[in-house]
C-alpha positions as CSV (number, residue, x, y, z in Angstrom):
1,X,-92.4,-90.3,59.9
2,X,-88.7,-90.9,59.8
3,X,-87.8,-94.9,60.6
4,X,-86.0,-95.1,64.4
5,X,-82.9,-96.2,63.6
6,X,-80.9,-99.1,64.9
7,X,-77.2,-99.9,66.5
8,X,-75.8,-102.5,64.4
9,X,-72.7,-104.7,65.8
10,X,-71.0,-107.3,64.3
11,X,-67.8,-108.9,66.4
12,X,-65.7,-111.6,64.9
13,X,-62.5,-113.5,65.8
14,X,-60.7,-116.7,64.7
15,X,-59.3,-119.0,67.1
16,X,-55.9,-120.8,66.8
17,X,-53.8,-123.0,68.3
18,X,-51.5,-119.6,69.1
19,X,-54.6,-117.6,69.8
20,X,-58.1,-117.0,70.8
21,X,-58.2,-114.0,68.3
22,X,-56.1,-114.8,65.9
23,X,-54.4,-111.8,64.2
24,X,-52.1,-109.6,62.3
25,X,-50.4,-106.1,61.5
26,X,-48.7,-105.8,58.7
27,X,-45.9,-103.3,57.7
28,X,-44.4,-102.2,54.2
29,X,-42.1,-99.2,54.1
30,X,-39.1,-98.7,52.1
31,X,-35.5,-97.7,53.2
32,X,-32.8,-95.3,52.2
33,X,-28.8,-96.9,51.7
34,X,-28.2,-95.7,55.4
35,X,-31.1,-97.4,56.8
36,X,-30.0,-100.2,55.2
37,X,-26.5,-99.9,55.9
38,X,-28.1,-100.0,60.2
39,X,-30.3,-102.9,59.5
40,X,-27.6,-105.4,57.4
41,X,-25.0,-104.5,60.4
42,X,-27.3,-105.6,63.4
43,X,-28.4,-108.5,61.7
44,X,-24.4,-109.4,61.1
45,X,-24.5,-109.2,64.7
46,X,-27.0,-111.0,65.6
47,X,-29.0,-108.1,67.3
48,X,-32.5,-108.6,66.9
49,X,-33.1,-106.0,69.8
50,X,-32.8,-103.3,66.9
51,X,-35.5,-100.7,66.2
52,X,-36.5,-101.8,63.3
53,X,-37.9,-105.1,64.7
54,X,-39.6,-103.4,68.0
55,X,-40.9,-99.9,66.1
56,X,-41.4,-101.0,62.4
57,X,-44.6,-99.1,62.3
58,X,-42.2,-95.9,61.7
59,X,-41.0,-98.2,58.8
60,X,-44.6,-99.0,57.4
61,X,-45.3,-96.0,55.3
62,X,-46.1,-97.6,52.3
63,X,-48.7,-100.0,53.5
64,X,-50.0,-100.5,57.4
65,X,-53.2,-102.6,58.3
66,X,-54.6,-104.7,60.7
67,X,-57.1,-107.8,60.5
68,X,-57.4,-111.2,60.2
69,X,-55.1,-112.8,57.8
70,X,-55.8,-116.0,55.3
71,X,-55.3,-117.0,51.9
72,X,-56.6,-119.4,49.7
73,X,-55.2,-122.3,51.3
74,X,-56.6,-121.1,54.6
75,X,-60.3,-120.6,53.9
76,X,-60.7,-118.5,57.2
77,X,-63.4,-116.7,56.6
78,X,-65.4,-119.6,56.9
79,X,-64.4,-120.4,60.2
80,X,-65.0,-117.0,62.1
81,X,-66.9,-117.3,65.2
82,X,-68.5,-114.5,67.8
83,X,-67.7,-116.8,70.3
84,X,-68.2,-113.7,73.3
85,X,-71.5,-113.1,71.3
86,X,-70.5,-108.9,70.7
87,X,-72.8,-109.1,67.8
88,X,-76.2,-107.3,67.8
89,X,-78.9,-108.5,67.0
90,X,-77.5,-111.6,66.3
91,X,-78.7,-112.6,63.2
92,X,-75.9,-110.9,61.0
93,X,-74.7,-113.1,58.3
94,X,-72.0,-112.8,55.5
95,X,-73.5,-112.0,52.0
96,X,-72.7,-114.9,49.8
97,X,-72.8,-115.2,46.3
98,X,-74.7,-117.5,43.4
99,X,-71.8,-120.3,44.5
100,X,-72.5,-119.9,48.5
101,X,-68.8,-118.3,48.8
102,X,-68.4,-115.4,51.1
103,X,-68.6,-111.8,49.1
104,X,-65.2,-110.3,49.9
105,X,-64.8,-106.3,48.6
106,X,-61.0,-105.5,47.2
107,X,-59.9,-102.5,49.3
108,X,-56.1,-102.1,49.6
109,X,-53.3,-103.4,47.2
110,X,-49.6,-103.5,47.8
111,X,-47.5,-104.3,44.9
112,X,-43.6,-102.6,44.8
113,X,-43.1,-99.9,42.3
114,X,-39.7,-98.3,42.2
115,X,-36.5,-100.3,42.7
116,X,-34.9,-100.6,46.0
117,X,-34.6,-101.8,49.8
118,X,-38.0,-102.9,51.5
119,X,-38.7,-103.5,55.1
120,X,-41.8,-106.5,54.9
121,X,-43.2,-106.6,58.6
122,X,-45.9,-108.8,59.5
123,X,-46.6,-109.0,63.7
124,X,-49.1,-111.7,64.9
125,X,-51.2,-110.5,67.6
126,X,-55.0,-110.5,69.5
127,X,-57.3,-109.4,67.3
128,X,-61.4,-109.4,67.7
129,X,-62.7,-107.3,64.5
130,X,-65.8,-105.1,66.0
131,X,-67.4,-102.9,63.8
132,X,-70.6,-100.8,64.0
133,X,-73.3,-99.3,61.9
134,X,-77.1,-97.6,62.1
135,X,-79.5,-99.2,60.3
136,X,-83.4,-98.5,59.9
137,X,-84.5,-102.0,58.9
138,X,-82.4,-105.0,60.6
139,X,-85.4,-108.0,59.1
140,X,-82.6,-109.3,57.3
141,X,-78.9,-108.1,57.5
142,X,-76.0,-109.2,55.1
143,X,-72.3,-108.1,55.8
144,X,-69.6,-108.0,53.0
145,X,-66.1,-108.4,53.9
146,X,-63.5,-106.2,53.3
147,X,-60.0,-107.7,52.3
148,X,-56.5,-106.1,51.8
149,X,-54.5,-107.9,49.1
150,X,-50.6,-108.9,49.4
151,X,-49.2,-111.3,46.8
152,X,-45.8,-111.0,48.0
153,X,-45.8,-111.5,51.3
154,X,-48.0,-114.2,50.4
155,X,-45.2,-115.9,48.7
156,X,-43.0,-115.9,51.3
157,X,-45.5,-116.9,54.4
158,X,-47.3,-119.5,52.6
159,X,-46.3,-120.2,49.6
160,X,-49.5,-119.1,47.7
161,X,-50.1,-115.3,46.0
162,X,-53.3,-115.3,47.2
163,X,-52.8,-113.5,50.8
164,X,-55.0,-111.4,52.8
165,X,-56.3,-109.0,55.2
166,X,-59.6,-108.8,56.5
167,X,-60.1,-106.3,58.3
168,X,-63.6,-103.7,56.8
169,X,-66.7,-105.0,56.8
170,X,-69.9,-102.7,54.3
171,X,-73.8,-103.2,55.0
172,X,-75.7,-102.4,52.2
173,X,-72.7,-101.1,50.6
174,X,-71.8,-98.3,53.1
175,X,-68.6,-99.0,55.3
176,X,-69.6,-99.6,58.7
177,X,-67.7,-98.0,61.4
178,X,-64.4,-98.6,63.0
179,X,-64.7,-100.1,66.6
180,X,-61.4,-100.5,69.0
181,X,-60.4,-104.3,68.3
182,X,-60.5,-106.3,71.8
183,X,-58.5,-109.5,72.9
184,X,-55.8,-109.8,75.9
185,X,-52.9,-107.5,73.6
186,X,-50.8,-110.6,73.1
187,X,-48.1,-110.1,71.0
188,X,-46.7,-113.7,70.2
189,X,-44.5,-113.5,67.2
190,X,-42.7,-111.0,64.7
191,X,-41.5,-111.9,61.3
192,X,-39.6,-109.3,59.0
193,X,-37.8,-109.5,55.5
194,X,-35.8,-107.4,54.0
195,X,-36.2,-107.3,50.6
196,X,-34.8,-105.6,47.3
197,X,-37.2,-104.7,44.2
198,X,-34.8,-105.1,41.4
199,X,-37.3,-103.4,39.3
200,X,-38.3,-107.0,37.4
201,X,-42.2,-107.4,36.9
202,X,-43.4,-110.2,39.7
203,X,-45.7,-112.9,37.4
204,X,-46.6,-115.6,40.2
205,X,-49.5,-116.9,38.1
206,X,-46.9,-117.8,35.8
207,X,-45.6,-120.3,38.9
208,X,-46.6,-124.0,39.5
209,X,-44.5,-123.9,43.1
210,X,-42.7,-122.4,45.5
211,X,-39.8,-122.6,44.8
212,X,-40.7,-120.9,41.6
213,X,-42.6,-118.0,43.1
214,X,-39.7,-117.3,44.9
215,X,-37.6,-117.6,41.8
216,X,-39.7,-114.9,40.4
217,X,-39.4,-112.8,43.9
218,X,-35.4,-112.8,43.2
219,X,-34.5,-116.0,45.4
220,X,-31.7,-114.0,47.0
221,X,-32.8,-110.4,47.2
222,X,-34.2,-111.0,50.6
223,X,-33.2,-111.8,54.5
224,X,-36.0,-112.8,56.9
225,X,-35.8,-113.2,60.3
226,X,-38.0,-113.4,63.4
227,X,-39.1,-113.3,67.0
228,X,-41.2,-115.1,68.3
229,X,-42.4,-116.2,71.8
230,X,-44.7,-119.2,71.1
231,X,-45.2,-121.7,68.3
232,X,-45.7,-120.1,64.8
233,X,-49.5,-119.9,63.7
234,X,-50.6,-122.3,61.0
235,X,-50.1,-119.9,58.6
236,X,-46.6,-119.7,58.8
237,X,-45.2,-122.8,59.7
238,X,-43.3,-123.2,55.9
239,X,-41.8,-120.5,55.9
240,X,-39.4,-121.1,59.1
241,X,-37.3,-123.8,56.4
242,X,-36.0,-120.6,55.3
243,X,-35.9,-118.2,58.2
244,X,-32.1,-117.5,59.1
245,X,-33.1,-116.5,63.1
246,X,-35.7,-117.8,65.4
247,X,-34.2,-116.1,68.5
248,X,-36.8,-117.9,71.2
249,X,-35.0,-121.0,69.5
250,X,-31.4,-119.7,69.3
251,X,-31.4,-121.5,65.9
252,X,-28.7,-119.5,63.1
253,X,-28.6,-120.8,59.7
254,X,-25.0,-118.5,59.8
255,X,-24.3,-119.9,56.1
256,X,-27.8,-118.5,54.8
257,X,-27.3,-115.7,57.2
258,X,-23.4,-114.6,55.7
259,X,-24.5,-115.5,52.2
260,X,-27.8,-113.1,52.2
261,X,-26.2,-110.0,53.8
262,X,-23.0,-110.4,51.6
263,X,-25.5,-110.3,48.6
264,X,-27.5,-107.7,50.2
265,X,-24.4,-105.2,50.6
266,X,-23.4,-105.7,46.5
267,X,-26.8,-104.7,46.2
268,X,-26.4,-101.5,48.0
């Protein structure tokens, strides 16, 4: 007789001091001279209104997830909570390894390839991850996480190669089932960077700080700006010493602004 199978659920979030789900989408596509061309000559004047800030998934071909972001200076995973208790039954737990660290499964990669003009989006929003599976036997369930990696925009949010997405979660190695996220649809801050590859090979393990990572990156190859309508999340809280434009704040580096398009345009 065939085992009656059971609905498996497993909801998690992480709480902030920006949000009660605590999330992310992230964007990597690359433009062509005119897009470029567009982009440089609203950020010259100071239009932040532009398209490519409000619609950059049609600028995300490359790479477009969403989940909960960390690296390894924010050890997230150990703080996620079911706090609204979606889970069932609710004995789930991460599988850990012979150390007692979480089991995290590599999915997705993103590392640049061909020289040129990259448009980095990363858009902090409500997430709660919910994810669902059938299972015959639920005595003892273990979930492993599923992680997206990102070294470079790890370098420029945090400072640290070692950046994140989780967003999959596997029981007993099968992928369990995409469920709509859930939270309030609050989207509280934007950050965006517009970057050229110059083709040179990006060695951050061979860094001891930041300000060699971005050294390697190509310390003027990029603009970053951002909107935002409430205090950055922890995660990002660095970075905004280098952020030309924090339009909630009205604040313009206009030296670091001038100096990054003019180098931007030789590029081109």
């Amino acid at each position: 007789m065939k085992k009656a199978e059971n609905k498996i659920i497993f909801g998690r979030q992480l709480s902030n001091d920006t949000s009660s789900y605590y999330g992310a989408q992230i964007g990597i596509g690359k433009l062509n001279k005119s897009q470029v061309t567009e982009l440089l000559s609203y950020l010259e004047n100071k239009d932040f209104s532009n398209k490519y800030l409000k619609n950059f998934q049609e600028y995300s071909e490359l790479f477009h997830y969403t989940g909960i972001p960390f690296s390894s200076e924010f050890n997230t995973l150990e703080d996620l909570t079911d706090e609204d208790m979606k889970s069932i039954p609710d004995n789930i737990e991460f599988e850990l390894d012979e150390d007692g660290e979480i089991v995290k499964k590599e999915q997705h990669s993103f590392s640049f390839k061909l020289k040129g003009f990259y448009l980095i989006s990363i858009r902090f929003e409500d997430i709660y991850i919910i994810r669902s599976a059938s299972l015959a036997n639920n005595s003892e369930i273990k979930i492993t996480a599923g992680i997206d990696t990102l070294p470079v925009l790890g370098t420029l949010i945090v400072g640290d190669p070692d950046f994140y997405i989780l967003n999959n979660f596997w029981i007993k190695a099968k992928k369990m089932d995409f469920s709509d996220e859930e939270g309030n649809g609050d989207i509280y801050s934007t950050y965006q960077i517009l970057y050229y590859y110059d083709g040179r090979k990006l060695k951050f393990e061979d860094a001891c700080s930041r300000d060699e990572m971005l050294e390697i990156l190509g310390a003027d190859n990029y603009i970053m700006y951002s909107d935002r309508t409430s205090e950055p999340p922890d995660i990002v809280t660095e970075t905004e010493d280098f952020c030309p434009f924090l339009i909630e704040e009205d604040e313009v580096e206009e030296g670091t602004l001038s100096m990054k398009i003019e180098i931007l345009k030789e590029l081109l």
